[in-house]
N, C-alpha and C positions, 0 to 999 in steps of 0.2 A: 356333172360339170367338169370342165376338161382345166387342167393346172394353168392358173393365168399368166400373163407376161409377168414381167419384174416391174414395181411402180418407181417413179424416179429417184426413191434410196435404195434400189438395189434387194426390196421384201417383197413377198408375196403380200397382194391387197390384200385384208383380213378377212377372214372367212375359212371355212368351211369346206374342203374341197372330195369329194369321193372320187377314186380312183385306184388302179389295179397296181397290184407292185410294179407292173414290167413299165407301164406310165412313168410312175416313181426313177425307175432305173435309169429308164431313158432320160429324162430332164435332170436328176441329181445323182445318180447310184455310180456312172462312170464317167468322170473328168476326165482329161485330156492328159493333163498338170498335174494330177495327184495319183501315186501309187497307194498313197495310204488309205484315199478316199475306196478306191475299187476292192480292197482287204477290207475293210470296213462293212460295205456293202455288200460281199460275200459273206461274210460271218451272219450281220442282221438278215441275210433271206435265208440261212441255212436253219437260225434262230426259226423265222416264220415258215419255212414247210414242218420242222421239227414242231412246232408249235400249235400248228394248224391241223395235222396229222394227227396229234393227242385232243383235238377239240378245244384247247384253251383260249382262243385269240376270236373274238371275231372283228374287231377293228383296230388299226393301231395308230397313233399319233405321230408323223417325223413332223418335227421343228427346229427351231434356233438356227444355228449357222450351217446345219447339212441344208436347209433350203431357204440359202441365201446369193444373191447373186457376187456377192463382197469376195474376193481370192484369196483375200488374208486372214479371211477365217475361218474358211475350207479346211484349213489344214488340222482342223483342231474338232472339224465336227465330227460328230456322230448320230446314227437315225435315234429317235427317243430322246435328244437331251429337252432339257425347259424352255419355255419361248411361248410364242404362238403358236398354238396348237392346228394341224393341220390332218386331217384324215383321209383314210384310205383302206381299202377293200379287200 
């Protein structure tokens, strides 16, 4: 199932979504507006080839404000923090 729009508070409808990092990237990994967002999300995939590489990982969860539609609180996400849990491949 492909990452759904944003519902009219700006979350993802809840659920359960399977999907491949570059997905991930493309819709939250590189912002426009945030330098800090694209460092962020360089580290967490360098994390998952290292990760993936050793056989540790086979799914991982990004939530809370890395996939939010909201800009003010972009600034503060990161992949993995608490929230509604979201998955991917």
């Amino acid at each position: 199932m492909a990452i759904p729009a944003f519902n009219e508070h700006g979350l993802l409808p809840d659920g359960i979504y399977e999907c491949t990092l570059e997905e991930v990237e493309a819709r939250f990994g590189m912002l426009q507006d945030s330098d800090r967002r694209s460092t962020l999300w360089a580290k967490f995939r360098e994390f998952m080839e290292d990760a993936t590489f050793c056989k540790l990982v086979k799914a991982v969860l990004v939530d809370g404000s890395f996939v939010t539609a909201d800009r003010s609180q972009r600034h503060r996400s990161h992949p993995g923090c608490s929230g509604r849990p979201r998955l991917f491949r």
